[in-house]
N, C-alpha and C positions, 0 to 999 in steps of 0.2 A: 504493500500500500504506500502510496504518497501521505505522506503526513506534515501537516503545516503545525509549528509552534509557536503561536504570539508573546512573547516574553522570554527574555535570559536570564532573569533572577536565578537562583538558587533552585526553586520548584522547576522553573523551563527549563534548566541547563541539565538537572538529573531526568527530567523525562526528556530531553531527546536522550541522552545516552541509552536508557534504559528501551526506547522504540530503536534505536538504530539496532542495540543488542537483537532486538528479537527478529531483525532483516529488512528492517522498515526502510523506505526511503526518504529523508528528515528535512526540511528545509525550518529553521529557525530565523524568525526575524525579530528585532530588539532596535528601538528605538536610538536607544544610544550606542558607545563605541567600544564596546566591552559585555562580557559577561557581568553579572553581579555589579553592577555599578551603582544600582539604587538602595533599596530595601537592605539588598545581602552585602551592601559593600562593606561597613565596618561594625556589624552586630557583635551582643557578647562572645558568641560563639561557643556558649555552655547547651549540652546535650545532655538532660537531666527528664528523662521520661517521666518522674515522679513527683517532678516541679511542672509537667503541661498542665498547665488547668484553663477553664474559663474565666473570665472576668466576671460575669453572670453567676454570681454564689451569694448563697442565702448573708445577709447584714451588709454588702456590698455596698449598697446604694447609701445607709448610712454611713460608711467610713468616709465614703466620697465626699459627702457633704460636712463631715466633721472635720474633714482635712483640708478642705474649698482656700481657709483663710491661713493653713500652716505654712512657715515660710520656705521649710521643707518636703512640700507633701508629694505626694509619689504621683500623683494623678491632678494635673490641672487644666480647668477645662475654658475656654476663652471665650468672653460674655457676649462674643456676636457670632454665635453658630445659625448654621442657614438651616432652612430646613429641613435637609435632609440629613443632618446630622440630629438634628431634635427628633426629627422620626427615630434612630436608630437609638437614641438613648432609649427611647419610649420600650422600643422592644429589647431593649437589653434590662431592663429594669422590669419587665412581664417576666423574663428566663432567671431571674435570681432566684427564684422557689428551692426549695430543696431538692423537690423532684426531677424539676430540671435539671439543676447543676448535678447531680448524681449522674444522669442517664449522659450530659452532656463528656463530664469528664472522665465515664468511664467508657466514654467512644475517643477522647483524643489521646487516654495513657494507650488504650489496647492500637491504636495508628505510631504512639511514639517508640512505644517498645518496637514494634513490627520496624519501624524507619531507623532504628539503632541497630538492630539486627542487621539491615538491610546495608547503613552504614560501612558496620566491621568488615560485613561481606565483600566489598566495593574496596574498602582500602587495604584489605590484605589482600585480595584477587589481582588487584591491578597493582600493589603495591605503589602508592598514594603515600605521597610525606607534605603533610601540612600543618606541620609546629601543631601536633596534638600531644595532649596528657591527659591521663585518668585522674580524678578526684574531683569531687566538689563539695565545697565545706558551707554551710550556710548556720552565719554564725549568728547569736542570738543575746543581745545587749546587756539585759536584761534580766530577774526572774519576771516580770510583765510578760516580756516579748516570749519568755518560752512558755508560759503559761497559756498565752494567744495562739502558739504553734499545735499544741496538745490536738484541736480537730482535727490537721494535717496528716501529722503526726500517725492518727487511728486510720484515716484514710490510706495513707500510705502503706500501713498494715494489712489493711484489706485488698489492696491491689497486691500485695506480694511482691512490694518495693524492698529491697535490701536495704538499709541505712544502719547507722550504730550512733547513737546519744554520746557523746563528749563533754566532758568537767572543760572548766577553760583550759587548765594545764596540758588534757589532751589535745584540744586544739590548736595548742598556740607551737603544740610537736609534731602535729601536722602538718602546719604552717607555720615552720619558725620564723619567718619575717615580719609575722603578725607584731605590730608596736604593743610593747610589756606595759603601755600606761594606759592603756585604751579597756575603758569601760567592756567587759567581757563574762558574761555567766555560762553560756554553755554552747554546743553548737550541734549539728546535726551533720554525719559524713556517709556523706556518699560516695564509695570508693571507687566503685564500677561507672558511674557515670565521667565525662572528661570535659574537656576544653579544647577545642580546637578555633583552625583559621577559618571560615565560610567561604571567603571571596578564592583564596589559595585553594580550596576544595574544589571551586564549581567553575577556577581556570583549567584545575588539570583534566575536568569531568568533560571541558568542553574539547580538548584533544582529544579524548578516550573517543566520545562521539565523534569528532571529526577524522579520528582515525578508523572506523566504523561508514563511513559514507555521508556523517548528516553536512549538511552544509548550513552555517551560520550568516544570515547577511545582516550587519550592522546599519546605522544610520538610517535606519526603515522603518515610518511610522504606518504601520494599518489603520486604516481609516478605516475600513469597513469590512463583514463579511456578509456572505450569501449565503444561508443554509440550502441542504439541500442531498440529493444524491452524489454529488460533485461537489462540494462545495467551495465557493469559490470567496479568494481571497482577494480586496483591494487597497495596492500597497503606495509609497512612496518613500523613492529614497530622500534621504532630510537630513544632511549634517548641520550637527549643533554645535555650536560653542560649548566645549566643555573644559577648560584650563582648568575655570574655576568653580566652575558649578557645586563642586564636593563641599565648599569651604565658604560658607555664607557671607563670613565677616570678611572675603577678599574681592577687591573689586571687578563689580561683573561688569560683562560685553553683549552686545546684543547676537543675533544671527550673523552667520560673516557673509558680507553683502556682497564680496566678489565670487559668490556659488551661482553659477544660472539655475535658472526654476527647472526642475522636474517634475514630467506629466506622473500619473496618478497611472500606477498598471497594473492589470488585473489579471490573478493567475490561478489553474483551479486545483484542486486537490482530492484524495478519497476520504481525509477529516482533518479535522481540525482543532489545535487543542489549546484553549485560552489559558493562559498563565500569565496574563499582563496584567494582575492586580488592579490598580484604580482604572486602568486602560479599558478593563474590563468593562466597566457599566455605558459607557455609550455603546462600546460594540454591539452588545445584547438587549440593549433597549429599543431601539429598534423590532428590534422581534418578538416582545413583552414579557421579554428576562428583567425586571428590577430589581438587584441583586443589592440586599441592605449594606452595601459593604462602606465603614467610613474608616479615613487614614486616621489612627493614632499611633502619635508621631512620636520617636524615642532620639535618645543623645546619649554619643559616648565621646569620648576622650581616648585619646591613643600615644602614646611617648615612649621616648626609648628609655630602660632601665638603667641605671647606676649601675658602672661596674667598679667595686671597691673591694678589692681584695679581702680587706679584714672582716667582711659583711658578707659571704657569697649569699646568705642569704636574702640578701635584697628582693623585698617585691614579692608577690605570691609565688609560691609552686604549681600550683594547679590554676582553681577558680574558686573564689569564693563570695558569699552573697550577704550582703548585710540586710536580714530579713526588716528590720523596722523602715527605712528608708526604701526597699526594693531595687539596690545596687549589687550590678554584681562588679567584681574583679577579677581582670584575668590577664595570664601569663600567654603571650602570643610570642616564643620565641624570645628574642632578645628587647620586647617591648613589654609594656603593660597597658592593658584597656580598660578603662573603667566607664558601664553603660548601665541606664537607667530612663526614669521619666516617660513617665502616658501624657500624651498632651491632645485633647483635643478640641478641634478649630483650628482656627490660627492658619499661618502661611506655611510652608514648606522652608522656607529660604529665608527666615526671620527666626533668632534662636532667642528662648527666654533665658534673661539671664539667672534668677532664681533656680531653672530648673539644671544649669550649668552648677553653680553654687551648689548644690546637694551633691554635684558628684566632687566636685574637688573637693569639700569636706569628709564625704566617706573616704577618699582614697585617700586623703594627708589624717586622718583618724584612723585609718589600719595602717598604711603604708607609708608614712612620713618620710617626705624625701628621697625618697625608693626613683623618683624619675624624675629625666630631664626635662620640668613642664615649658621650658623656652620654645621645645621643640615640638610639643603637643598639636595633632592635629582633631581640629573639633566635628565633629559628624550630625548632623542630625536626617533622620529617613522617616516615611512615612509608610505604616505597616498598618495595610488593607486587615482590618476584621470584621469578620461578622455578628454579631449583638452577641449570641448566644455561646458562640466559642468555637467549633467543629468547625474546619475546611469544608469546603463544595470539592467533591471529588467522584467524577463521569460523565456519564450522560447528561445533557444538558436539555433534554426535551425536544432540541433542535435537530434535523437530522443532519448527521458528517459533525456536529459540534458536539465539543467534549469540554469539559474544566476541572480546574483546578487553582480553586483559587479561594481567598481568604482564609488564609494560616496564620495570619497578624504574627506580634512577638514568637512565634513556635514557628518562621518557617522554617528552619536551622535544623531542628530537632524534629519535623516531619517532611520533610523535605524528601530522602529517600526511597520514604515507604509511602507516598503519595504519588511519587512517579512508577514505581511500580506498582501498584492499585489499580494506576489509569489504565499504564501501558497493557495490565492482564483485559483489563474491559474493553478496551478498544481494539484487542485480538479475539475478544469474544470466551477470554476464559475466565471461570471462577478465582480470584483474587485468593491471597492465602491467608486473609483475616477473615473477622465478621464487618462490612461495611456498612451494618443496618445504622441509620442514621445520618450517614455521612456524604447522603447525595443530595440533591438540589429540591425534592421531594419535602423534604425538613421543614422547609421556609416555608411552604404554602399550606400547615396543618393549622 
């Protein structure tokens, strides 16, 4: 089959690999000049199956609102939402029942687990070196904060989550870079889980595939599809200005104006399979897919570590999470990331400084002086979710069209096992989980 893939993220770059694996013939197009340049370009990069949840959980909506005026709160929401973002709170605040968030987050651990499996599979197969480590420590301030952990905690048990409870002294021997003066009661490890690089993952996935047959064309915005028996694609090529685009606070250019125009060309295919995240909802509205998906947008921080002899351990070893704040920290190599912060409204390419401010203080409150922040580059991306929590993954009602799309905060950590989900459905075989729930079906109950 010809198979068209709208999007390079993370999700588009392992399903084509995964369609090309099975003989497919792949054409991927992607707006900008690279794999992973949006969404997946600088996330935590922590793979913690046991940590996918939904946002949608029973007292949710309170915390939200108790945290509205914190100057550090994990979640900030900007007082001129349109409204289709007011829709999507509306139905995110229906899914925080308990019922819900049960049935939701026992459909996205049984998808994370399957995508870490599917993960290991992929990087010992191919052997894949992308500055990974195993461990992830989520440490816990407080006795408040572990007291507040305790639901988790039981849930994690009943999913048949591996972790082990640490005293601070064990954790700070986990993580001996951990700062000795920093407020600490207990932590929770998870040893089997890692830290890896995402964007270094879904460059090298994108030679695997292109050594495989798919073809990737850059600079290509889809403007529109045709469902159908054939379904047909309408594309243009469109180079952007992207020096700066990554880096908000540096200044920006517009389109480079010595490009001449490019007509609009239309090419057909035997399916089609959306992974362009916010791209997504005009393509499919058109054909009366309104798909609740709104971007909340996240921020990290990236720099290179100290190297001080008398200190090797500078900086985290693995990844670690400061559950009160919702920061994690992680070791990428000879660098350190520190990511955080839900923000929604607001601009893509306008950073809150507050929401900045909570990561430098969790990383100089665990890791003081561990990096060189001169050199620090700032990130902020906007990560497509759906209210209730579960990706769209298949059939999309349309015929020749397929998705897979809103994985918000978790595409990292379902990433793998969604591209093979798709790719078994779109060859017409039974997938090797249970996907009850996790198709497009969902949203219209």
């Amino acid at each position: 089959m010809r198979v068209a893939v709208i999007g390079a993220g993370i999700v588009g770059v392992t399903s084509a690999y995964e369609l090309a694996a099975d003989g497919h013939e792949v054409t991927v197009f992607e707006r900008r000049g690279s794999v992973a340049a949006e969404t997946s370009f600088a996330n935590a990069g922590v793979v913690a199956p046991g940590y996918v949840t939904p946002w949608a959980a029973p007292g949710m909506s309170w915390q939200v609102l108790s945290q509205m005026f914190s100057s550090h709160s994990a979640l900030r929401i900007n007082p001129s939402l349109d409204a289709g973002t007011l829709g999507w709170m509306w139905r995110w605040w229906r899914a925080c029942s308990q019922r819900s968030y049960r049935s939701n987050r026992a459909r996205m651990h049984r998808l994370a687990l399957y995508s870490q499996e599917r993960l290991r599979h992929l990087t010992h197969s191919l052997q894949l070196d992308y500055e990974r480590t195993e461990g992830y420590l989520v440490l816990l301030r407080s006795a408040k904060d572990a007291a507040r952990a305790k639901s988790g905690l039981a849930l994690l048990t009943d999913m048949g989550v591996r972790f082990e409870m640490l005293d601070a002294a064990q954790c700070r021997k986990a993580e001996p870079g951990l700062n000795p003066e920093a407020e600490l009661h207990a932590g929770i490890h998870l040893a089997h889980d890692e830290v890896s690089n995402c964007r270094q993952f879904a460059l090298l996935m994108r030679d695997e595939a292109e050594h495989l047959g798919a073809t990737f064309r850059f600079h290509t915005n889809v403007q529109s599809l045709e469902p159908g028996k054939t379904p047909r694609v309408t594309k243009v090529y469109s180079p952007l200005e992207e020096s700066n685009w990554l880096n908000a606070d540096a200044p920006r250019e517009g389109p480079a104006t010595d490009v001449p125009p490019f007509e609009p060309e239309t090419e057909s295919f035997d399916a089609v399979l959306v992974c362009a995240a916010m791209g997504a909802t005009d393509l499919l509205r058109p054909h009366g897919i309104k798909l609740p998906l709104a971007p909340v947008h996240g921020y990290s921080v990236t720099a290179p570590l100290r190297k001080i002899e008398a200190h090797p351990d500078f900086g985290p070893h693995a990844a670690v999470m400061d559950e009160r704040y919702k920061v994690a920290i992680s070791r990428l190599g000879g660098r350190v990331r520190v990511a955080g912060g839900a923000e929604l409204g607001g601009r893509p390419e306008r950073h809150n400084k507050a929401s900045l401010a909570t990561l430098y203080k969790v990383l100089n409150d665990w890791f003081p002086g561990a990096a060189h922040m001169t050199q620090a580059q700032v990130w902020k991306g906007s990560r497509p979710m759906l209210p209730d929590g579960p990706p769209v993954l298949g059939a999309s009602g349309l015929p020749g069209v397929w998705l897979s799309l809103g994985h918000g905060s978790s595409g990292w950590a379902l990433a793998c096992g969604s591209a093979r989900v798709v790719a078994d459905s779109i060859a017409a075989r039974a997938p090797d989980i249970d996907v009850e729930g996790l198709g497009i079906g969902r949203l219209h109950r």
